[in-house]
C-alpha positions as CSV (number, residue, x, y, z in Angstrom):
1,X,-16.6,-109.1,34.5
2,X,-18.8,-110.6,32.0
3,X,-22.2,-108.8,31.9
4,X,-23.9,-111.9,31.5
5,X,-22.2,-112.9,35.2
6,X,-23.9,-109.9,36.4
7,X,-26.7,-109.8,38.9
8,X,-30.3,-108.1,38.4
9,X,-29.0,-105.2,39.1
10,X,-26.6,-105.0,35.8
11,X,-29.5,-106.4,33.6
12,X,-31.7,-104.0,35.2
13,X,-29.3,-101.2,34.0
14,X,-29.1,-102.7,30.3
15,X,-32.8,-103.0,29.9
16,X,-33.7,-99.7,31.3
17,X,-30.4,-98.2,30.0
18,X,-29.1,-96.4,33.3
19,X,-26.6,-94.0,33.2
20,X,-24.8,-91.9,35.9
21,X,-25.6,-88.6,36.8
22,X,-22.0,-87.1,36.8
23,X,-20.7,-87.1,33.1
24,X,-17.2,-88.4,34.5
25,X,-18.4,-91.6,35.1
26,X,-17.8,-94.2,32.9
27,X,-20.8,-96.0,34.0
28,X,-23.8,-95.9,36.7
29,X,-21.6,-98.8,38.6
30,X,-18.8,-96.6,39.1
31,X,-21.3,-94.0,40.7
32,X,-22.9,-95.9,42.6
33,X,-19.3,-97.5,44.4
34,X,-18.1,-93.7,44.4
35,X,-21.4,-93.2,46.3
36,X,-21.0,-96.3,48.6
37,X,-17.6,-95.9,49.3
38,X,-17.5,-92.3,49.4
39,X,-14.7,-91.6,47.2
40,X,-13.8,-88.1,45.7
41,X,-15.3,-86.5,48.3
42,X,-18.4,-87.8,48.5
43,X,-19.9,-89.3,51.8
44,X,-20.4,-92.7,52.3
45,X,-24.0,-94.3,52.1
46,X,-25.6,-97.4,52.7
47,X,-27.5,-100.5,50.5
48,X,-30.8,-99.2,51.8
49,X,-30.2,-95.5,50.8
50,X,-28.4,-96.9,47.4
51,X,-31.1,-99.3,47.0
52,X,-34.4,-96.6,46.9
53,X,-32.3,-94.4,44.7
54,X,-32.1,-96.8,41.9
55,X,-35.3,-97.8,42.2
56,X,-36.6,-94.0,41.9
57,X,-34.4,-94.3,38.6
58,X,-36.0,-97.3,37.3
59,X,-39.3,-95.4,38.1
60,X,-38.1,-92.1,36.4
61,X,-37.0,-94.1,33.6
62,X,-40.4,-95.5,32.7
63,X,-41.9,-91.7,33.0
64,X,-39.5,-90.9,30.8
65,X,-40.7,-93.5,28.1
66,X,-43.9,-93.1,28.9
67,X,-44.1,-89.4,28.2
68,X,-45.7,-89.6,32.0
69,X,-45.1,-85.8,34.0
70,X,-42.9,-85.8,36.4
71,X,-43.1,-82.3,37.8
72,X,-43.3,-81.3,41.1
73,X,-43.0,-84.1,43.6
74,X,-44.8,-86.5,41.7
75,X,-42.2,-89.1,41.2
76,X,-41.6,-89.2,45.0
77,X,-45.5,-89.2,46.0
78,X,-45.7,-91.9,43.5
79,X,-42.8,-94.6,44.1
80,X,-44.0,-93.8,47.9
81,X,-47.4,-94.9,47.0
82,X,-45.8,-98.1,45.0
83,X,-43.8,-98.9,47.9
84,X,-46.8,-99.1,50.2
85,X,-49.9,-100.5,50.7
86,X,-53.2,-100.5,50.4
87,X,-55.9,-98.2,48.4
88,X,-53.6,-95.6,47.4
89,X,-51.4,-97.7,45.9
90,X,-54.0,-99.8,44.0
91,X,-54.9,-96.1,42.8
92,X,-50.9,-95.2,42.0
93,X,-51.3,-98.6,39.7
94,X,-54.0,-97.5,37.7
95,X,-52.3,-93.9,36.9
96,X,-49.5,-95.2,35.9
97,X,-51.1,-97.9,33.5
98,X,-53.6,-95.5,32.4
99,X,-49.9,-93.9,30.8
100,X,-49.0,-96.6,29.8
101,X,-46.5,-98.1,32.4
102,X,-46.6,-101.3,33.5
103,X,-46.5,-100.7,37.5
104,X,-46.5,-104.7,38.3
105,X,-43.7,-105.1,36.3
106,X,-41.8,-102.3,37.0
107,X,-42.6,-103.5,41.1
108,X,-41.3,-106.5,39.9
109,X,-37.9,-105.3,38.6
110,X,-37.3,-102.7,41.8
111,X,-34.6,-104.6,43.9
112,X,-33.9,-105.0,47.6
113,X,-31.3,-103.8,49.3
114,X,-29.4,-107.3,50.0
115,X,-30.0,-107.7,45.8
116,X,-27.7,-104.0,46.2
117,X,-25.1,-105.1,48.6
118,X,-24.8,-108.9,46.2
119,X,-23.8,-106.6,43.0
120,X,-21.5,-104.0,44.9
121,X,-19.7,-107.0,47.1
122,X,-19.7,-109.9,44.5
123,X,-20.3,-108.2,41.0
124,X,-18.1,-105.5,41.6
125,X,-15.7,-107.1,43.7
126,X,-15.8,-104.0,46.6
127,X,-15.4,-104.0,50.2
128,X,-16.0,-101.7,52.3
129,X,-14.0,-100.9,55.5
130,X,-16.0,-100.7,58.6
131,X,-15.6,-97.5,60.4
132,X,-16.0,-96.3,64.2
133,X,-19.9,-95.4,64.9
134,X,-20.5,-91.6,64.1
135,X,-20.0,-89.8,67.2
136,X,-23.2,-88.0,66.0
137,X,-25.5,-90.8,65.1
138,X,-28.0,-88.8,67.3
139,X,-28.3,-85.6,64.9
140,X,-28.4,-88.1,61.9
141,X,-31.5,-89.6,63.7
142,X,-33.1,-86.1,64.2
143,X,-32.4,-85.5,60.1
144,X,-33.7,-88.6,59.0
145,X,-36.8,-87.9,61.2
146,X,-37.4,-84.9,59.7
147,X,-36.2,-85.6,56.4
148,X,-39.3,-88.4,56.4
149,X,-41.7,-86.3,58.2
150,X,-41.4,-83.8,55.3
151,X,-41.6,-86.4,52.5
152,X,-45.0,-87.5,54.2
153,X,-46.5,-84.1,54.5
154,X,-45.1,-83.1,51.3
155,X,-46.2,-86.4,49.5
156,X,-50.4,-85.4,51.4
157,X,-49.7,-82.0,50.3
158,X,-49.2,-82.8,46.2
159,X,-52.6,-85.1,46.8
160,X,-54.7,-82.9,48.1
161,X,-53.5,-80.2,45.2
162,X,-54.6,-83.1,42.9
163,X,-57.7,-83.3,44.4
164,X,-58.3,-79.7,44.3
165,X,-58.3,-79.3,48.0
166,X,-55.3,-77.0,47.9
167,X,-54.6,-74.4,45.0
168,X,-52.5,-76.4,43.0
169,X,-51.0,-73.7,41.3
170,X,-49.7,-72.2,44.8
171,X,-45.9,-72.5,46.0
172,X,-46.3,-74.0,49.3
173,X,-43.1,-74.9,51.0
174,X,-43.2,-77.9,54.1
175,X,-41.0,-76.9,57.0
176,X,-40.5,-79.5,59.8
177,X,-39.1,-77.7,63.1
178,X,-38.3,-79.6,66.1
179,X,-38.5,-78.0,69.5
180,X,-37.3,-79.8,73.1
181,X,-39.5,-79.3,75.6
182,X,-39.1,-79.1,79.3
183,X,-40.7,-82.2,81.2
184,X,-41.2,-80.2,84.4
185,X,-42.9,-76.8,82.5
186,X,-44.2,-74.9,79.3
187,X,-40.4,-73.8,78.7
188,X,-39.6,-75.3,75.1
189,X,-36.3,-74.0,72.6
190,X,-35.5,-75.0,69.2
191,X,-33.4,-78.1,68.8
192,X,-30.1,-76.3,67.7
193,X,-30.6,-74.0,70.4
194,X,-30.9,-76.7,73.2
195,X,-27.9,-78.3,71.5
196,X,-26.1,-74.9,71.4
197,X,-26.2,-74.3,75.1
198,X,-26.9,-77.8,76.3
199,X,-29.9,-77.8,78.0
200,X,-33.3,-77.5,78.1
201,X,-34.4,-75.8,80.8
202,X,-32.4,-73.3,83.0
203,X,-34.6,-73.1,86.0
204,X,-35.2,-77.2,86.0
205,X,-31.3,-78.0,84.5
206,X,-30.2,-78.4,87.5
207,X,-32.6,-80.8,89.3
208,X,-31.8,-84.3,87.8
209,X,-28.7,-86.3,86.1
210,X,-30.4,-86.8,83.1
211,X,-33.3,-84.2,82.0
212,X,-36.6,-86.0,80.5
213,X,-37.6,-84.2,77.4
214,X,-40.6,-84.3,74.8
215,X,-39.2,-83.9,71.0
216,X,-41.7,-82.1,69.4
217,X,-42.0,-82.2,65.6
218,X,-43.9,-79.5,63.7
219,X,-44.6,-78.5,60.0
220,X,-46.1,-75.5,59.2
221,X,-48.6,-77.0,56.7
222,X,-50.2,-79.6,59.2
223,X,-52.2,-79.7,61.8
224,X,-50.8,-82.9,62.8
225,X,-47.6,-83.1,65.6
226,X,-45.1,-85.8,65.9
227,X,-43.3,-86.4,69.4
228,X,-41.1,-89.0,70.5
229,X,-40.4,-89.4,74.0
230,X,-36.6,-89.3,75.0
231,X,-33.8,-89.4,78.0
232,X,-31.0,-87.1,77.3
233,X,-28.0,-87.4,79.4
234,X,-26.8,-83.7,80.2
235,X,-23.2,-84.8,80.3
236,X,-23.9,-86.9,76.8
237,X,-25.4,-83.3,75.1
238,X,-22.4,-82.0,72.5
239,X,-22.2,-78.6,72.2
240,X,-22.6,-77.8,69.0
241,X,-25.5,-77.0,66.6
242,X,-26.9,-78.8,64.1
C-alpha cells in the first residue's frame, strides 16, 4: 500500500521514525499485527492496549530527541500525567517544554484506539477472528486491577521521591496483594489460596449458594486500601491458582 494512503498512524511512524522492538521485523506494522493477532506465539491484544503502547513510543521518542531522562518510571508517571487531567498535568507540560518538547503537540499526535483499529483493519488489510470469551476473564480482571493499582502507587511513589518526600535514591519495590475476605467473620486468605481450594471460609462455606466476599487490595507502600464488593458463585470458583 501506498504510504501516502496510509492513516495517522503510518505518518506518525515516518515523522517520528518508529521501529519495532524485535530485529526480525521488517517494520513496526508487522509488530504491531504479530502483536494484535498473536502470531509466533505471542498472545493476542487489543486496540486499546496497542493504542497506549504506541503512544508511550511516540512519548519515548521525543525523550529520546530531547536528551530528556527517562530512568526509573518516569516515562510512565509522565504519559500518565499527559493523559489526565488537571494540575498535574498542566505541571507534566511545563517539564517537558522546559526540555524542550512540545507536550501540545506531541498530545496532539497520540492517537485513539478506533484511529488503531482504522490502520490494522483498512491500512493493513487484517482481520481478526473472534474467539470464544476466555473461560478466565475473571483472573484477567483481578490482573488488570492490580496491574493499575501498582502503576498508581508506583506513578505517587516516583513523585514524592521528586519532591524529596521519599529518599530518592532508595530501591522501593510496590507490591499489590489481594486477600478475600469472609462476609460473616475476620477469616480472610490470599486470592490464589481461596482460588486453590475454592472457598473462602470453611466454617461459613457451607451456609449459602453463593458466598458474599470483600476483595481487598493492598500495597505495601500505602496506607491507602482498595476493595470491591463481589458475589462469587461457589460452584462458578475454578480450581486453580492464579
Amino acid at each position: 500500500m501506498n504510504d501516502a494512503d496510509c492513516c495517522k498512524v503510518g505518518t506518525l511512524i515516518d515523522d517520528y521514525d518508529l521501529d519495532s522492538p524485535r530485529p526480525a521485523d521488517d517494520s513496526l506494522d508487522d509488530y504491531l499485527l504479530s502483536r494484535w493477532l498473536g502470531d509466533d506465539d505471542t498472545q493476542s491484544v487489543g486496540y486499546r492496549t496497542l493504542t497506549e503502547w504506541f503512544n508511550k513510543r511516540l512519548l519515548k521518542r521525543a525523550y529520546d530527541r530531547s536528551g530528556r531522562n527517562a530512568m526509573g518510571n518516569r516515562l510512565e508517571s509522565d504519559f500518565e500525567a499527559l493523559t489526565d487531567d488537571g494540575l498535574v498535568k498542566m505541571d507534566t507540560i511545563d517539564d517537558l517544554e522546559a526540555d524542550g518538547i512540545d507536550a501540545e503537540a506531541l498530545l496532539d499526535d497520540m492517537i485513539s484506539w478506533s484511529t488503531m483499529r482504522n490502520h490494522l483493519n483498512e491500512c493493513l488489510g487484517e482481520e481478526k477472528e473472534k474467539k470464544e470469551a476466555s473461560t478466565n476473564w475473571e483472573l484477567t480482571s483481578v490482573d488488570i486491577a492490580c496491574d493499575r493499582t501498582k502503576q498508581k502507587v508506583e506513578s505517587a511513589v516516583n513523585s514524592l521521591m521528586s519532591k524529596g518526600k521519599i529518599d530518592e535514591d532508595e530501591d522501593v519495590d510496590v507490591e499489590i496483594k489481594v486477600q478475600l475476605c469472609c462476609g460473616q467473620c475476620p477469616t480472610r486468605v490470599p486470592f490464589d489460596v481461596a482460588m486453590n481450594r475454592g472457598y473462602v471460609c470453611a466454617d461459613h462455606r457451607s451456609e449459602a449458594v453463593e458466598d458474599e466476599a470483600v476483595i481487598q487490595v493492598n500495597d505495601t507502600s500505602s496506607e491507602e486500601t482498595f476493595y470491591w464488593a463481589t458475589s462469587v458463585p461457589r460452584q462458578q470458583m475454578p480450581s486453580f491458582g492464579v
